[in-house]
N, C-alpha and C positions, 0 to 999 in steps of 0.2 A: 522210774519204776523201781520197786522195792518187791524186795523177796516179800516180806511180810503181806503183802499186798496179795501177788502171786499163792499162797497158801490161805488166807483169807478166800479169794476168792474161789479155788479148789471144796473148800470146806462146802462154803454154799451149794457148788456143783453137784455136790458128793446128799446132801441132805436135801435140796430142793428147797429148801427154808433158812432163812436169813434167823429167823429164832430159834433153829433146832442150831444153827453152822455157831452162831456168835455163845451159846451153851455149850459146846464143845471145843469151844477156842476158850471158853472162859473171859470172854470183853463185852462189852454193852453191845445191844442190837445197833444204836446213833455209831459207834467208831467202825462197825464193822462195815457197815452202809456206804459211812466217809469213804474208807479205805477203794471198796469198791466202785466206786463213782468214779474215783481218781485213776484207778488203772481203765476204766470206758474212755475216761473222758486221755488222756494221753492214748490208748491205741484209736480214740475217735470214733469208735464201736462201740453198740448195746451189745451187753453177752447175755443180759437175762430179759423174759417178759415177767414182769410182775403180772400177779393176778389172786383173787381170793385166797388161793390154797395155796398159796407161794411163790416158789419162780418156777421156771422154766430156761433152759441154753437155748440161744439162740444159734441160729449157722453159724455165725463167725464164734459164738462162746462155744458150742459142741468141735469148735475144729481148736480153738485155743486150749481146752479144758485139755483133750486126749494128749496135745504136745507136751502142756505144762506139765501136767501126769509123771513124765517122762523124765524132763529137766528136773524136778523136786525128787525122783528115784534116784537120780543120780545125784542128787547133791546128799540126800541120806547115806548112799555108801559109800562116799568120801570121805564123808564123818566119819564112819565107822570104820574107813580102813586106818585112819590114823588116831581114831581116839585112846588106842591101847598105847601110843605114846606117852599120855598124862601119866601113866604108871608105871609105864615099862623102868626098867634100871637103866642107868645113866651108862653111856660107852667109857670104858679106860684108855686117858691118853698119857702115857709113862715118858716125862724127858727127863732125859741124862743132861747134868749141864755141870762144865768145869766151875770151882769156886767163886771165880771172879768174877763169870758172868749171875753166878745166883744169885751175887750184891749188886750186880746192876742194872741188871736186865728184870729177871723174869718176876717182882712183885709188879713190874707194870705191867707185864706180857698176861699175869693173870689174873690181873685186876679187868683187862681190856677181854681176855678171853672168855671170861665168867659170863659176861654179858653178851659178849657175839656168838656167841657156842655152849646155848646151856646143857645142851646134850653130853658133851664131854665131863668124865670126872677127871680135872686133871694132877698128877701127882708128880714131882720134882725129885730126885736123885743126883745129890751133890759129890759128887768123885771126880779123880783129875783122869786126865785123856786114856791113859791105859785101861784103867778100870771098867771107864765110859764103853772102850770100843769090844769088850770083852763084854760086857754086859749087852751092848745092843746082839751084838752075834749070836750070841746064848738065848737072844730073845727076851730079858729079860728087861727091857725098856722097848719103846717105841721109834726114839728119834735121840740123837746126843749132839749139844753144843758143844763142841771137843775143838782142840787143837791136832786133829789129826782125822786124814779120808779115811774111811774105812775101806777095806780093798777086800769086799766082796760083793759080786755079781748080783747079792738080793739089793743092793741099799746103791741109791746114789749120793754125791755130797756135792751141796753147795759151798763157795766161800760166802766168805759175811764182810769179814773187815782181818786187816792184817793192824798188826800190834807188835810196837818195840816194847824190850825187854829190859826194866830199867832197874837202877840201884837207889833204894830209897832206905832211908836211916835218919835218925837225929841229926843235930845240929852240931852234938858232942861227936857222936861217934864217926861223923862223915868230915869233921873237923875242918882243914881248907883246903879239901880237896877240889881240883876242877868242875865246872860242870860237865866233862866229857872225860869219865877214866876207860882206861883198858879192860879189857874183860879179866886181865891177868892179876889185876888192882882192887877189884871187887870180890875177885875168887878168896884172895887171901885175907878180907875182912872178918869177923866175928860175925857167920849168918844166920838165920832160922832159915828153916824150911824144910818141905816133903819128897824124901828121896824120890818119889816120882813127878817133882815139882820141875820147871824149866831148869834152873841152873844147874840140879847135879846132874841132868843129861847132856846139857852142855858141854859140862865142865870133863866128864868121861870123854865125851865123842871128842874134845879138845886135847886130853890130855896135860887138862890142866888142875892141880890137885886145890881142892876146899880145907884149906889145910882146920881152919878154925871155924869150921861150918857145925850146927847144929842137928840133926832130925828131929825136927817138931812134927807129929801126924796132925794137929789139930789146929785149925785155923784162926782159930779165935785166940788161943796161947802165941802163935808166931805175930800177930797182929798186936799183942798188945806186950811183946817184949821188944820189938820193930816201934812202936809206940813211948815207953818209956826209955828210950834209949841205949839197951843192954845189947842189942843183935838189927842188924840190917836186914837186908830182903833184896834178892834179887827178882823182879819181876815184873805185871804192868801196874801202870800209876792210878789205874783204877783201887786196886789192892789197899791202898792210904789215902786217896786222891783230897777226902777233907781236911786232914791231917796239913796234907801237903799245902794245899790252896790256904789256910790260913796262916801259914807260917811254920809250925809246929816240928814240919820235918823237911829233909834235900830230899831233889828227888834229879838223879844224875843219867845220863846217858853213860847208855855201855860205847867203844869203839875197840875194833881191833881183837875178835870181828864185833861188828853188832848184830844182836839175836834178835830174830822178828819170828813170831807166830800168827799162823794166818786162823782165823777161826774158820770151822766149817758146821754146818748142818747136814749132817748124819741120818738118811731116814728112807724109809723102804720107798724104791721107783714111783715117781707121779702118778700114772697109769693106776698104781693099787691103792692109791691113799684116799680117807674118804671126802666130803666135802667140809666136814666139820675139822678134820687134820690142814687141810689146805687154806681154810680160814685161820688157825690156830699160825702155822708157819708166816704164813701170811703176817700175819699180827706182828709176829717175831721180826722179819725183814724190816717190815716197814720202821719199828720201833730203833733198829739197827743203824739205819739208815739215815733217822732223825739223828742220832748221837755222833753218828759220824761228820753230820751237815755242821751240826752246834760244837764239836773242837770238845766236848766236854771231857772226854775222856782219853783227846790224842791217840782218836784210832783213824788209821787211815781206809781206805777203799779196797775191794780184794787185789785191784789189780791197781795201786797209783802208782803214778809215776814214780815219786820220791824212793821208795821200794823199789823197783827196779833198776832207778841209777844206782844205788846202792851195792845190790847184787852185782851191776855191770861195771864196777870198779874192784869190785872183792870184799867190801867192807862190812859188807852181810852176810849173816849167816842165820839161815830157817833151820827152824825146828818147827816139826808136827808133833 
């Protein structure tokens, strides 16, 4: 049975005549006839008597005709309650997301989002964790992939993956050092980076001085002096990680302590979010989740093991 069918045969009901109904449908009198035959011949029922001056409903077409009536009124205002979406404007979905994840995460997350969730317009906001959690508070993002919970009662956060915190540099300038220096060994290297980047919070909260550390605000400069050789980087191996994997640069564990950050997703309680946000998150997780299964980026699990022996020996140290 086809809706077309169903309206087809309506028409007839409505006009008495198979040449006035197939003029007002705009189809040949032969298709509309077919059409009709087809829905008697599956409910096994005549609905019409033919006769000189037309048709006529039969009982069972006079009891069919007032239901379908019915069913076809309501499939019209279903249309019409959602057709003002072809037009309506697109919902704003604003994520805050720290630097490292912009490069590796979110041109899939919105490549994959574009297409699951066309309803959303989504827009990105690259800033590190402070900035991130000041801005969702303020309202002035939706959701932030930060290095740090937010601690208010509007927003909950999920972990995503936790991430050591490495030393990467040339070839020159990391010279023959071990593959595991102290964090006190890295401090005192020639570094780039963004006072509110991991190492000078570190390095405060340690009380250990950056004696020849740079402030670079711009990530694309600290990347490509970390790059030519000039300045190191303290931070995750995503940051280089091509660099790295073809040779080009070291990329060293910190110890004593080692620095691990835990990511989190930042975003108003489940309960208020809509379904187009929890499709978006969603995307995000899973995506997460992939990278952590594939070792691509040496992130581990919110809660793995390796990570917590760490901590249960002292060797660790989080930063949000």
């Amino acid at each position: 049975m086809e809706l077309r069918q169903l309206r087809y045969f309506c028409k007839v009901a409505e006009h008495r005549s198979f040449t006035a109904a197939a003029r007002a449908l705009n189809v040949s009198q032969p298709t509309l006839g077919v059409q009709v035959r087809k829905l008697e011949e599956e409910l096994g029922l005549g609905l019409f008597r033919r006769h000189s001056r037309g048709v006529e409903l039969t009982e069972a077409g006079s009891i069919y005709f007032s239901q379908i009536q019915d069913v076809l009124r309501r499939l019209e205002v279903a249309g019409q309650s959602v057709d003002h979406l072809r037009t309506a404007p697109r919902r704003a979905l604003r994520i805050g997301v720290i630097p490292s994840i912009g490069i590796g995460v979110m041109s899939t997350v919105l490549e994959a989002a574009e297409s699951l969730v066309p309803e959303l317009e989504i827009s990105i906001l690259v800033e590190f964790t402070e900035n991130l959690s000041r801005a969702l508070t303020a309202g002035e993002i939706d959701c932030a992939l930060s290095f740090a919970p937010v601690r208010d009662e509007r927003f909950e956060c999920t972990p995503l993956y936790v991430d050591r915190m490495r030393l990467i540099g040339s070839r020159s300038l990391l010279g023959d050092l071990p593959d595991t220096v102290p964090f006190e060994v890295a401090a005192g290297l020639p570094l780039a980076m963004d006072r509110d980047s991991v190492a000078p919070r570190a390095a405060k909260e340690l009380g250990v001085p950056l004696t020849r550390a740079l402030q670079i605000r711009s990530m694309l400069l600290r990347q490509e002096l970390v790059a030519n050789g000039q300045r190191g980087f303290i931070g995750p191996y995503l940051f280089m990680h091509k660099q790295i994997e073809n040779g080009e640069l070291r990329c060293l564990d910190i110890e004593r302590p080692s620095i691990w950050c835990r990511l989190y997703l930042n975003s108003k309680r489940s309960q208020t979010l809509s379904e187009g946000e929890r499709r978006v998150f969603g995307v995000v997780r899973q995506h997460i989740d992939r990278l952590i299964r594939s070792g691509e980026y040496r992130w581990l699990p919110p809660n793995a093991r390796a990570f917590s022996d760490a901590r249960d020996i002292g060797e660790a140290y989080m930063l949000y």
